[in-house]
DRENDO-1510 file (C-alpha; in Angstrom, 1 decimal, always signed):
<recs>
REC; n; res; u; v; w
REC; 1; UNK; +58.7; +10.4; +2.3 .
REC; 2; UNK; +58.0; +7.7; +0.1 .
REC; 3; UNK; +58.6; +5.0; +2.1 .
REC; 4; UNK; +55.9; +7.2; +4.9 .
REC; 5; UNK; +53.1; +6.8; +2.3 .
REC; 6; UNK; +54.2; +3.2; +1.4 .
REC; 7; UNK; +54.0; +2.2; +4.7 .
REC; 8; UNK; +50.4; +4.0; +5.5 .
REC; 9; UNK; +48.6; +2.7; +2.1 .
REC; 10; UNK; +49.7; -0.7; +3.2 .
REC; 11; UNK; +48.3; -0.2; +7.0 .
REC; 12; UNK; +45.1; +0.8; +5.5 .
REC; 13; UNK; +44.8; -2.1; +3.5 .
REC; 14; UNK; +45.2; -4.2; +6.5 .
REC; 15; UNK; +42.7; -2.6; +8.4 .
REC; 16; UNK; +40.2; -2.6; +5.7 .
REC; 17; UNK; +40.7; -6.2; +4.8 .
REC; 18; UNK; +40.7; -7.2; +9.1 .
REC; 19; UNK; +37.0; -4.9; +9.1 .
REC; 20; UNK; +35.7; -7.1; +6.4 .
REC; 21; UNK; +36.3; -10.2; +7.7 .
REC; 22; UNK; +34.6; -9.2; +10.9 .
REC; 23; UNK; +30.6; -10.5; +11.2 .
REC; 24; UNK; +28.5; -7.5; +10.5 .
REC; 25; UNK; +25.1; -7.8; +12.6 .
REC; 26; UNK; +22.3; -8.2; +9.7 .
REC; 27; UNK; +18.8; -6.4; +9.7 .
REC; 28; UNK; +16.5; -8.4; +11.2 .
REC; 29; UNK; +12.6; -8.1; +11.8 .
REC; 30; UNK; +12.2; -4.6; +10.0 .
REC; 31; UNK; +14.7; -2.6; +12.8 .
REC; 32; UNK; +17.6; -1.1; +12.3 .
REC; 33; UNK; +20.0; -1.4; +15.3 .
REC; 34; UNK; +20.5; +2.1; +17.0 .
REC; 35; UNK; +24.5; +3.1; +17.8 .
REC; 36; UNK; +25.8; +6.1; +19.5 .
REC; 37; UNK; +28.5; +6.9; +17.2 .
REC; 38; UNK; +29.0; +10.7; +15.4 .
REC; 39; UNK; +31.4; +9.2; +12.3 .
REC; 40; UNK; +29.7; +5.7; +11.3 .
REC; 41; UNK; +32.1; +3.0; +10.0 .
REC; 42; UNK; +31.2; +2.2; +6.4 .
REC; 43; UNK; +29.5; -1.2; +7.3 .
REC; 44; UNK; +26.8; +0.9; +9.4 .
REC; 45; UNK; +26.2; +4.0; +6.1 .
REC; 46; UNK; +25.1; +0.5; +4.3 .
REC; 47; UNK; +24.2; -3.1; +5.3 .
REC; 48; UNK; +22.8; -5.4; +2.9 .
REC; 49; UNK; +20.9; -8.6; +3.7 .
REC; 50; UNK; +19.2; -11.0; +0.9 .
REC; 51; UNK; +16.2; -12.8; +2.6 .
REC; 52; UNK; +15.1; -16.4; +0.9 .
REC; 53; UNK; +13.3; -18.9; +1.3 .
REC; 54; UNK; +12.8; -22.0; -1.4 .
REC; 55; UNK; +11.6; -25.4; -1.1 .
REC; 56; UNK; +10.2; -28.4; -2.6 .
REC; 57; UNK; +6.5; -28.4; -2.2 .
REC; 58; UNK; +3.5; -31.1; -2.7 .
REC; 59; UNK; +0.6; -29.3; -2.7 .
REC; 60; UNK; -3.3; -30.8; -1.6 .
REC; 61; UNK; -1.5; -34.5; -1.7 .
REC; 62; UNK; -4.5; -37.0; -2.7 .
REC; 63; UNK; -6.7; -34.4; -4.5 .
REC; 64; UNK; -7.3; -33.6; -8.2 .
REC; 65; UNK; -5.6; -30.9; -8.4 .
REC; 66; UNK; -2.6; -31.7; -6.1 .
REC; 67; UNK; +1.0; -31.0; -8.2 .
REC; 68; UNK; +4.5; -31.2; -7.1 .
REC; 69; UNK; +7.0; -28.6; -7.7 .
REC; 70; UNK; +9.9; -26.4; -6.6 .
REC; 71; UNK; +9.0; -22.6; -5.2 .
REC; 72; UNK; +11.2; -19.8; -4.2 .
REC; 73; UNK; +8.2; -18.7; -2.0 .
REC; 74; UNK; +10.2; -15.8; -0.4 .
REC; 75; UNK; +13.3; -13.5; -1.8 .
REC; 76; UNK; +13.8; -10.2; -0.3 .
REC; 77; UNK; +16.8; -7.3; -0.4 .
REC; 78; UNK; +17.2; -5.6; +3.0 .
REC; 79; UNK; +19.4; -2.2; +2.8 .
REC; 80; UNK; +19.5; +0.3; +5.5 .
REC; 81; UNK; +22.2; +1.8; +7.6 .
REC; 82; UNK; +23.3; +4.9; +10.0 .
REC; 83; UNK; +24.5; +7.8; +9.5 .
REC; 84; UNK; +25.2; +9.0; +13.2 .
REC; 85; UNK; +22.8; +8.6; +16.1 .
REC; 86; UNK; +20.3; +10.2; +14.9 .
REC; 87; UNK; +19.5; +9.4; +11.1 .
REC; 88; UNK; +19.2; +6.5; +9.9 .
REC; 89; UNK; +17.3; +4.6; +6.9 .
REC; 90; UNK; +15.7; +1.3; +5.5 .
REC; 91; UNK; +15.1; -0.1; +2.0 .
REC; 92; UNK; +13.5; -3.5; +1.3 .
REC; 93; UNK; +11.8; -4.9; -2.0 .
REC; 94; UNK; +10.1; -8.3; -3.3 .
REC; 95; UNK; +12.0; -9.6; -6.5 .
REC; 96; UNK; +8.9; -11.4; -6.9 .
REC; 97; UNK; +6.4; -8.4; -7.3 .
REC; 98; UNK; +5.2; -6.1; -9.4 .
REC; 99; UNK; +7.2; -2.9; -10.1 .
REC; 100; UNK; +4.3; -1.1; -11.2 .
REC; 101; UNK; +3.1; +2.1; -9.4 .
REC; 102; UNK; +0.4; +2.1; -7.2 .
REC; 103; UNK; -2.5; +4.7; -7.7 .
REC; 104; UNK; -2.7; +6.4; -4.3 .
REC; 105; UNK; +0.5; +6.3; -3.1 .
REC; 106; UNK; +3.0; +6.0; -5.9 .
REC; 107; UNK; +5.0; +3.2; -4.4 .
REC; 108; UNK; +4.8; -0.1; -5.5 .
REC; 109; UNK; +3.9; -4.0; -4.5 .
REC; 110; UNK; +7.4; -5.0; -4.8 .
REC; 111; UNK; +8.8; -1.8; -2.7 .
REC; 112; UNK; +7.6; -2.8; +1.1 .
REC; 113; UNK; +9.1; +0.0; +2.7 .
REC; 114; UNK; +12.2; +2.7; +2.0 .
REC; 115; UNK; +12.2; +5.3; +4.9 .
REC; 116; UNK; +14.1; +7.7; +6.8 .
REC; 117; UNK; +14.1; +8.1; +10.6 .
REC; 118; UNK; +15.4; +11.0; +12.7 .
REC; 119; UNK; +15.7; +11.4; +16.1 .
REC; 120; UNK; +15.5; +14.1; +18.4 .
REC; 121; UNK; +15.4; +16.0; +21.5 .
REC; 122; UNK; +16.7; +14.9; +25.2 .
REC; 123; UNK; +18.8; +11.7; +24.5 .
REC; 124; UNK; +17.0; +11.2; +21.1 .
REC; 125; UNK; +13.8; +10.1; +22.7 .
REC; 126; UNK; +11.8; +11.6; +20.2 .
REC; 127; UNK; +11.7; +10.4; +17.1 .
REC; 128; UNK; +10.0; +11.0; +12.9 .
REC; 129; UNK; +10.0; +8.5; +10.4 .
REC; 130; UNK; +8.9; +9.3; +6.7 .
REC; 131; UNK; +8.4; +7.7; +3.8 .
REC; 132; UNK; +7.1; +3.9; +3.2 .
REC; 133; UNK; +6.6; +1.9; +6.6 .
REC; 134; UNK; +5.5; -1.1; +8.1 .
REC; 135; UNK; +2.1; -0.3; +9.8 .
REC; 136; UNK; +3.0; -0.3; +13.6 .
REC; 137; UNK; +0.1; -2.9; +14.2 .
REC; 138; UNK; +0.0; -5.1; +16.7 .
REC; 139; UNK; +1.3; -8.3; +15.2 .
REC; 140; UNK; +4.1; -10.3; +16.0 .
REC; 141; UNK; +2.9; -12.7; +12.9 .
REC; 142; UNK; +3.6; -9.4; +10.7 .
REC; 143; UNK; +6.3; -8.5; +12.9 .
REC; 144; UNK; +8.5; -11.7; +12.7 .
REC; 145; UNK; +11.0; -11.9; +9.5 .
REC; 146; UNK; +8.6; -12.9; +6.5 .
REC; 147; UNK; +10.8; -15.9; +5.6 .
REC; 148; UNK; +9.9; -17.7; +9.2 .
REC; 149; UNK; +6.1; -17.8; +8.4 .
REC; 150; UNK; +5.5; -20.7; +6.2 .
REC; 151; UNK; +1.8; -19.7; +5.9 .
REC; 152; UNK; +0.1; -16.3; +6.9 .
REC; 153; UNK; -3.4; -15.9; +8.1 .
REC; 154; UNK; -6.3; -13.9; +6.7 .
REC; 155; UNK; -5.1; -11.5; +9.0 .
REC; 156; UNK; -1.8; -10.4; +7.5 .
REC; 157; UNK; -1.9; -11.7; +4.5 .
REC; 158; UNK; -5.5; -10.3; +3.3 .
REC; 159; UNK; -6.9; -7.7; +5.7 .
REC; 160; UNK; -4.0; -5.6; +7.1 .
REC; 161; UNK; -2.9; -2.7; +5.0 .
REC; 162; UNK; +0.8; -3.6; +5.9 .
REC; 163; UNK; +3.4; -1.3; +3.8 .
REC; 164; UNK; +2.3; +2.0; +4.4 .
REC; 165; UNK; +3.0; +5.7; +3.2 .
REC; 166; UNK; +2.5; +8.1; +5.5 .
REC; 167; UNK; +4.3; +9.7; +8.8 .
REC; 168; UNK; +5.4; +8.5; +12.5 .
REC; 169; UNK; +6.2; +9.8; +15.9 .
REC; 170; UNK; +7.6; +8.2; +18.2 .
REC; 171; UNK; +8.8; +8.8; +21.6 .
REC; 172; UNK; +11.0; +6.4; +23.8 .
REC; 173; UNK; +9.4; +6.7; +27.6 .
REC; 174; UNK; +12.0; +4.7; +28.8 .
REC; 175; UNK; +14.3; +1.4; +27.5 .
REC; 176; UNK; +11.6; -0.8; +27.8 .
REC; 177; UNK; +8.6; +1.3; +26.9 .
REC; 178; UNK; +7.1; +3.4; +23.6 .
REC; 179; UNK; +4.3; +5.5; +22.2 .
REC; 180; UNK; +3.8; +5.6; +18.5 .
REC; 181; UNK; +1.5; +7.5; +16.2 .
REC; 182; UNK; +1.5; +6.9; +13.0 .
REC; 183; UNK; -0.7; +8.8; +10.0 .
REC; 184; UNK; -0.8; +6.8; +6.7 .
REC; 185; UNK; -3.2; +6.3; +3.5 .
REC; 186; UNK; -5.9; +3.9; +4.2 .
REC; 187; UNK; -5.4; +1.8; +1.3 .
REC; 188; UNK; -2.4; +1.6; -1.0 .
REC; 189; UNK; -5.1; +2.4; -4.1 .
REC; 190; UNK; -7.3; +4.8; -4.8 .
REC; 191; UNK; -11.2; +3.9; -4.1 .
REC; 192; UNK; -12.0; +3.9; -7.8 .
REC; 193; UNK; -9.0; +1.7; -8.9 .
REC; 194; UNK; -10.0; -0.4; -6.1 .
REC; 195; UNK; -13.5; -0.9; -6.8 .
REC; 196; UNK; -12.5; -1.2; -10.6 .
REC; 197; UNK; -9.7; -3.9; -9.9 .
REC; 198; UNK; -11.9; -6.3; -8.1 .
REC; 199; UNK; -15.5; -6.0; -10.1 .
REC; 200; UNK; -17.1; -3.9; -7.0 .
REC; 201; UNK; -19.9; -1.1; -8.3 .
REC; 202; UNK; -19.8; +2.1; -6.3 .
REC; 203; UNK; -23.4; +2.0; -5.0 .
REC; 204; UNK; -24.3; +4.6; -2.4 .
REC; 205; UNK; -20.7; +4.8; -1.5 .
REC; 206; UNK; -18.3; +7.6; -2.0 .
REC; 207; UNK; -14.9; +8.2; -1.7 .
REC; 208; UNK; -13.6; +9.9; +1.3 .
REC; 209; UNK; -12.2; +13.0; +0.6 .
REC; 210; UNK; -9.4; +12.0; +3.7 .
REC; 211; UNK; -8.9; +8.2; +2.9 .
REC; 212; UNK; -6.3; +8.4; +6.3 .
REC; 213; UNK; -5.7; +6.6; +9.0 .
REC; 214; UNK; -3.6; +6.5; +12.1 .
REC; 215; UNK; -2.5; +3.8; +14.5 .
REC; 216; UNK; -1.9; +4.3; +18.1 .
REC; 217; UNK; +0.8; +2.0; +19.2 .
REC; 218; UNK; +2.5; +0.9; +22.4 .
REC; 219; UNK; +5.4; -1.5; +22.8 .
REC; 220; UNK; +6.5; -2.5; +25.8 .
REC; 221; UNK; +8.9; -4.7; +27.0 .
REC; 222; UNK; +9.2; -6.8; +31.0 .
REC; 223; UNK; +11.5; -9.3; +32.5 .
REC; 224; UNK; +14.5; -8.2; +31.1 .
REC; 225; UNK; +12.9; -8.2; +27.7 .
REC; 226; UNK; +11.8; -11.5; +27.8 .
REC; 227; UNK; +8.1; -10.9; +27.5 .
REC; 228; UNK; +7.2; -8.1; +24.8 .
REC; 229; UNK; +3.9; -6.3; +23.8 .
REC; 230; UNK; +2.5; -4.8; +20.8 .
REC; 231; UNK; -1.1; -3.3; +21.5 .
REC; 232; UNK; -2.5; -1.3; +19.1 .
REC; 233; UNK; -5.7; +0.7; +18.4 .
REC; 234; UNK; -6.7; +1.8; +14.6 .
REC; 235; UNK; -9.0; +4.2; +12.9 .
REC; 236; UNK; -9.3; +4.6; +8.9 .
REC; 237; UNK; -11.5; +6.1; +6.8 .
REC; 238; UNK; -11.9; +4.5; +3.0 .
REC; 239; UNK; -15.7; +5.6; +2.2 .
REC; 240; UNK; -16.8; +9.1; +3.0 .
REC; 241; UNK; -18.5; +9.2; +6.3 .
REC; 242; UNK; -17.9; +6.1; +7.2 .
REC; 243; UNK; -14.9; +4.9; +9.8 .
REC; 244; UNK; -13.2; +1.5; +10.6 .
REC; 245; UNK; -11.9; +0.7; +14.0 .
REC; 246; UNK; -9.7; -2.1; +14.6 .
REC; 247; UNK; -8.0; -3.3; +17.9 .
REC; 248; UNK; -4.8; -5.6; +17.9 .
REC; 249; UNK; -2.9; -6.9; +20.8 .
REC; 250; UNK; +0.3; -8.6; +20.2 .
REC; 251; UNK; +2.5; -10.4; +22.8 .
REC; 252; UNK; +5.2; -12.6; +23.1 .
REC; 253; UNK; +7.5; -14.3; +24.9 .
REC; 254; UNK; +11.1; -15.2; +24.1 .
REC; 255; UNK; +14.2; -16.8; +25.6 .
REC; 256; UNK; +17.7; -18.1; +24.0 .
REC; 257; UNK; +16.0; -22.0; +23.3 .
REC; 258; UNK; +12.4; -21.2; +22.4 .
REC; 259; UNK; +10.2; -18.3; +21.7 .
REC; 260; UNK; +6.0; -18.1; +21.5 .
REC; 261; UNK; +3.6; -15.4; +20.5 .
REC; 262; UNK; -0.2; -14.9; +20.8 .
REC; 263; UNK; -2.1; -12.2; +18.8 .
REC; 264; UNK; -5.5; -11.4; +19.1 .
REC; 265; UNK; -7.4; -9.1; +16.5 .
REC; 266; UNK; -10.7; -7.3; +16.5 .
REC; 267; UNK; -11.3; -5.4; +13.6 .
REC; 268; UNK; -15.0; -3.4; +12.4 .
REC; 269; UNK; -15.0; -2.3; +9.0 .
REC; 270; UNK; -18.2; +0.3; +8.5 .
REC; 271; UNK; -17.1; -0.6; +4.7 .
REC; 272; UNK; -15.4; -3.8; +3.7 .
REC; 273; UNK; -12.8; -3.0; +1.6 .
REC; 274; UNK; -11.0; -5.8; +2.8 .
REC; 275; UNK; -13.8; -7.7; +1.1 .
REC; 276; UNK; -13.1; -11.5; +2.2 .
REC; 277; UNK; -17.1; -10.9; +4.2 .
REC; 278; UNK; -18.0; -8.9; +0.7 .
REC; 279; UNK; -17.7; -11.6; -1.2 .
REC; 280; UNK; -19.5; -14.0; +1.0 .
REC; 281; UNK; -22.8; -12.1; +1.2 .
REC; 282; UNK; -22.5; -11.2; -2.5 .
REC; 283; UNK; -22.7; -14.9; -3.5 .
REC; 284; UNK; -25.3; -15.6; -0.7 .
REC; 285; UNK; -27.8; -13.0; -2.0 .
REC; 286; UNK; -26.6; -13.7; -5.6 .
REC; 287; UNK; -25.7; -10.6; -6.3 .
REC; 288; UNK; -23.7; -9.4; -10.0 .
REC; 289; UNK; -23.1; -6.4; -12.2 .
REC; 290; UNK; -24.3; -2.9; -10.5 .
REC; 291; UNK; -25.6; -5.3; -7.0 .
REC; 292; UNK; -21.9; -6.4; -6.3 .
REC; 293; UNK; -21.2; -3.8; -3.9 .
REC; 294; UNK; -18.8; -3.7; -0.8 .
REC; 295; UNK; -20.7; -5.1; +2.1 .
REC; 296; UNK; -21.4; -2.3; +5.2 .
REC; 297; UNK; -20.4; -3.1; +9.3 .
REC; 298; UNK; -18.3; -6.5; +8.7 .
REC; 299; UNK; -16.1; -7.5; +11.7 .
REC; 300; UNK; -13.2; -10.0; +11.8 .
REC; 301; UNK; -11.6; -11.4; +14.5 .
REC; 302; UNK; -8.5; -13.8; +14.9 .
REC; 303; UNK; -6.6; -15.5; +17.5 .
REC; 304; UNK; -3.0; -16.7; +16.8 .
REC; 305; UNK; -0.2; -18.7; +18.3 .
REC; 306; UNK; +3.0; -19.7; +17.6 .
REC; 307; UNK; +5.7; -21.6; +19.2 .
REC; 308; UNK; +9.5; -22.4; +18.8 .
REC; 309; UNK; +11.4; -24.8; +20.5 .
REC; 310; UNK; +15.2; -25.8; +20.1 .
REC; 311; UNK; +15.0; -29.5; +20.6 .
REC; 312; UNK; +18.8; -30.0; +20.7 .
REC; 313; UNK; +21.6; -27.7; +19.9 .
REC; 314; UNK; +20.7; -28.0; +16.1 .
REC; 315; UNK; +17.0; -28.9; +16.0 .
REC; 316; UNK; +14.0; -26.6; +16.3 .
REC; 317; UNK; +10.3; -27.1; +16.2 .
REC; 318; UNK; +8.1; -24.9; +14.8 .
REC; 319; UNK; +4.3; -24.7; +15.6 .
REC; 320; UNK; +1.7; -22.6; +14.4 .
REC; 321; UNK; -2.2; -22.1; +14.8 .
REC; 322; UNK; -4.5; -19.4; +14.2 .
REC; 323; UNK; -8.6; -19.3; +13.4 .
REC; 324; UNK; -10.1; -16.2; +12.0 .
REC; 325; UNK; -14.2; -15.0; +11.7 .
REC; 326; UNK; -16.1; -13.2; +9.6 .
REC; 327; UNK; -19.6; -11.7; +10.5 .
REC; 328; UNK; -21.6; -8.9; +9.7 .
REC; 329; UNK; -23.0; -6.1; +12.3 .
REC; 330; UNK; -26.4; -5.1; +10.7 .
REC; 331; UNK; -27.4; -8.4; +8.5 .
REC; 332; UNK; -29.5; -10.7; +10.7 .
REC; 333; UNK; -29.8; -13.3; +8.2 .
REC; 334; UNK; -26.2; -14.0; +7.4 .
REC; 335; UNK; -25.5; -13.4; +11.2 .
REC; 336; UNK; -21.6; -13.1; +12.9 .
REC; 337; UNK; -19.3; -15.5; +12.3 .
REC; 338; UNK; -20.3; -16.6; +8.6 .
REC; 339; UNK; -17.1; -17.6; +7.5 .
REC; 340; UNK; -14.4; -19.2; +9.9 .
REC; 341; UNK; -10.8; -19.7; +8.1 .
REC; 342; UNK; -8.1; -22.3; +10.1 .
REC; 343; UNK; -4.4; -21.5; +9.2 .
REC; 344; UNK; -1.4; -24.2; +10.0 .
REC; 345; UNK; +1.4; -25.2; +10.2 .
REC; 346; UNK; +4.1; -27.9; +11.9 .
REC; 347; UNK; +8.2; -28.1; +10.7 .
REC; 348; UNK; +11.0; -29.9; +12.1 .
REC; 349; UNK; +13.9; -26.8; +11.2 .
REC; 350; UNK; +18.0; -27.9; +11.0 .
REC; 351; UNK; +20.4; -24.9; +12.0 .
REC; 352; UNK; +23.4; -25.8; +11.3 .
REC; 353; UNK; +25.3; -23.0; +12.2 .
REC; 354; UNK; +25.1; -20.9; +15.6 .
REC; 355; UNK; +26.0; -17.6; +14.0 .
REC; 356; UNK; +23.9; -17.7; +10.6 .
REC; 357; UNK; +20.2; -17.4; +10.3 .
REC; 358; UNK; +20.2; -20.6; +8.1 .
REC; 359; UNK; +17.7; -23.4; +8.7 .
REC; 360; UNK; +16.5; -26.7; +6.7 .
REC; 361; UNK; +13.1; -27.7; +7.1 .
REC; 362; UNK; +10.9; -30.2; +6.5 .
REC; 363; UNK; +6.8; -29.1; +7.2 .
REC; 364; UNK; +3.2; -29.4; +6.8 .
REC; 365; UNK; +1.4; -25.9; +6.3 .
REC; 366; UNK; -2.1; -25.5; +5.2 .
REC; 367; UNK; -6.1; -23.8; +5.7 .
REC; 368; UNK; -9.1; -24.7; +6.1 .
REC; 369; UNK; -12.2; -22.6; +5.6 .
REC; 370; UNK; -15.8; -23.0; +6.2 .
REC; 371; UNK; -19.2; -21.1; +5.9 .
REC; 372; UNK; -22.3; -21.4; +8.2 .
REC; 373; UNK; -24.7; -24.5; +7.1 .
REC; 374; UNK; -26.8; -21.2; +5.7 .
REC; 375; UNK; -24.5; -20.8; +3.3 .
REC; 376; UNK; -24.2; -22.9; +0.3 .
REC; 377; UNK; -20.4; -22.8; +0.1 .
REC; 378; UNK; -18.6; -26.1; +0.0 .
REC; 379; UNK; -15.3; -26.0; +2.3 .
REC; 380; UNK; -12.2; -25.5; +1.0 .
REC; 381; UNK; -9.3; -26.5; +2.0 .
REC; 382; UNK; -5.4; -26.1; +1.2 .
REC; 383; UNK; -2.3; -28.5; +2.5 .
REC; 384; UNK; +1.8; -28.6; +1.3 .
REC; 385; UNK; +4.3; -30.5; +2.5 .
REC; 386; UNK; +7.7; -28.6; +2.0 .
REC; 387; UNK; +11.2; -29.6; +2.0 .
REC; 388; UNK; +13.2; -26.7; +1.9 .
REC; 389; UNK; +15.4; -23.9; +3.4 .
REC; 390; UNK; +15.9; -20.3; +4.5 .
REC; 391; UNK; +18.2; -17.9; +4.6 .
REC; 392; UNK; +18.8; -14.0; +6.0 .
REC; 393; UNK; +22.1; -13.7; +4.1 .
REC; 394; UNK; +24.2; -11.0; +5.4 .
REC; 395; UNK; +25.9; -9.7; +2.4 .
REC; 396; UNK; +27.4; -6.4; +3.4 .
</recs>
């Protein structure tokens, strides 16, 4: 008998020690891989992947204020896992934000999203995700893993609302094709706090009394899933009786050696909460104290494009332009298109290995942004070079 249980503990040694040498497929791009299993294996209940991304950086090289130092500019923990084929979850915080709570939504800046998922009804088509989300916008920019971007536009980095609370359904049309509607809190704060946070007076305004909104998504996918769309339509509310539409169409197009998106953005803001055109017109009329309001019917709009390119076995290019606008609707004297904001970047990327999402780079990333000759704003204007690296480690 005891040489039965000698020989079994030792067999399941074996086969726990040949399981973890096996590669175990990391979290990539905020999805969880689905797999039709009804007992997971221990590696699917719980994956772990550290995201990072450091570098030497010279920053505005031949200016006054240009400086030389080292940055870890990204660093990331990805959990998430399966429980069968239906329920699954996702975890993933910034270890270089704030913990603190925010005051709408009780999350955090550091927490980006933690979720659950379930799906449903005929071959789990349906499907219900709660908790702390990425926005289903269409944006392969936002889309892409954060440590690929070496420099984010207005877009992403400023205007989207990108980590949201709230509730999505989704349901599957077929392999290639989706619908998605998701209902989430306009803003992550509350419309006082923001206001307070950023030295904005109420005015006429007044908070909504349903600061929602909802985001009407669908992803598609053609030519064997080589040429992907995102196209969504948006509607918030963050003042009372005043909504914001926005309209964002994401495509892409990807292959083993190279890969290139384009997104185009139109967003109107009946308030500006975003307040990049706020602040513009607020220095333009020379308005302070109880006058430094949020500026009414702003529109942005942004084109941007990215491409990859595997050179050689080992070398990769990656290229990256976008411009951005800022107008307002209903002020004829500042007029559309009042501020216009460039975003760059070129880097020559080393992947060593085949298997591991590990590159070396060396790059030039920067923005540029100007104001209409009305406006008596001089142009400013950022540039790095960065020699550095990245790395989705696949821990567990």
């Amino acid at each position: 008998m005891k040489k039965h249980l000698l020989i079994a503990f030792i067999s399941t040694l074996f086969l726990q020690n040949a399981n973890a040498n096996e590669p175990v497929d990391s979290l990539k791009n905020d999805a969880v891989q689905d797999t039709i299993i009804n007992e997971p294996k221990a590696s699917k209940l719980f994956n772990l992947d550290v995201l990072l991304r450091a570098g030497l950086n010279a920053n505005n090289i031949g200016n006054d204020n240009s400086k030389l130092n080292a940055n870890l500019d990204e660093a990331r923990i990805l959990m998430g896992g399966e429980y069968n084929d239906r329920l699954s979850y996702k975890i993933r915080f910034r270890l270089n934000r704030s913990f603190a709570p925010t005051s709408q939504d009780n999350g955090s800046a550091a927490l980006d999203f933690a979720f659950l998922k379930y799906k449903f009804g005929k071959d789990n088509k349906w499907a219900v995700t709660l908790g702390k989300q990425s926005a289903v916008v269409g944006s392969y920019e936002f889309e892409n893993n954060p440590i690929y971007e070496y420099k984010f536009t207005d877009y992403v980095d400023r205007i989207l609302n990108l980590f949201v609370v709230g509730g999505m359904l989704s349901y599957e049309v077929n392999p290639n094709h989706s619908l998605n509607l998701q209902i989430y809190n306009t803003s992550n704060h509350s419309f006082d706090r923001l206001l307070a946070d950023n030295g904005y007076a109420v005015g006429d305004l007044e908070a909504s009394k349903v600061p929602l909104g909802a985001y009407f998504t669908w992803i598609g996918a053609f030519d064997d899933k080589k040429f992907n769309t995102k196209w969504s339509y948006n509607i918030s509310q963050f003042a009372n009786n005043n909504i914001n539409h926005a309209v964002s169409l994401a495509n892409k197009y990807k292959t083993d050696r190279q890969m290139i998106y384009l997104d185009l953005q139109y967003s109107f803001y009946a308030v500006d909460h975003v307040m990049i055109g706020s602040s513009v017109i607020n220095d333009f009329y020379a308005r302070t104290g109880a006058n430094n309001t949020l500026a009414k019917d702003v529109v942005y709009k942004s084109a941007i494009l990215r491409y990859d390119q595997f050179l050689a076995d080992k070398w990769e290019v990656a290229l990256k332009g976008g411009i951005e606008t800022a107008g307002s609707n209903n002020d004829e004297e500042i007029g559309n298109d009042f501020r216009t904001n460039y975003t760059y970047f070129a880097a020559l990327q080393h992947k060593p290995f085949k298997t591991q999402d590990l590159r070396f780079y060396l790059g030039y990333m920067g923005n540029t942004v100007t104001h209409k000759n009305i406006i008596e704003i001089d142009k400013q204007q950022f540039n790095r070079v960065s020699l550095g690296a990245y790395y989705t480690i696949p821990v567990l």
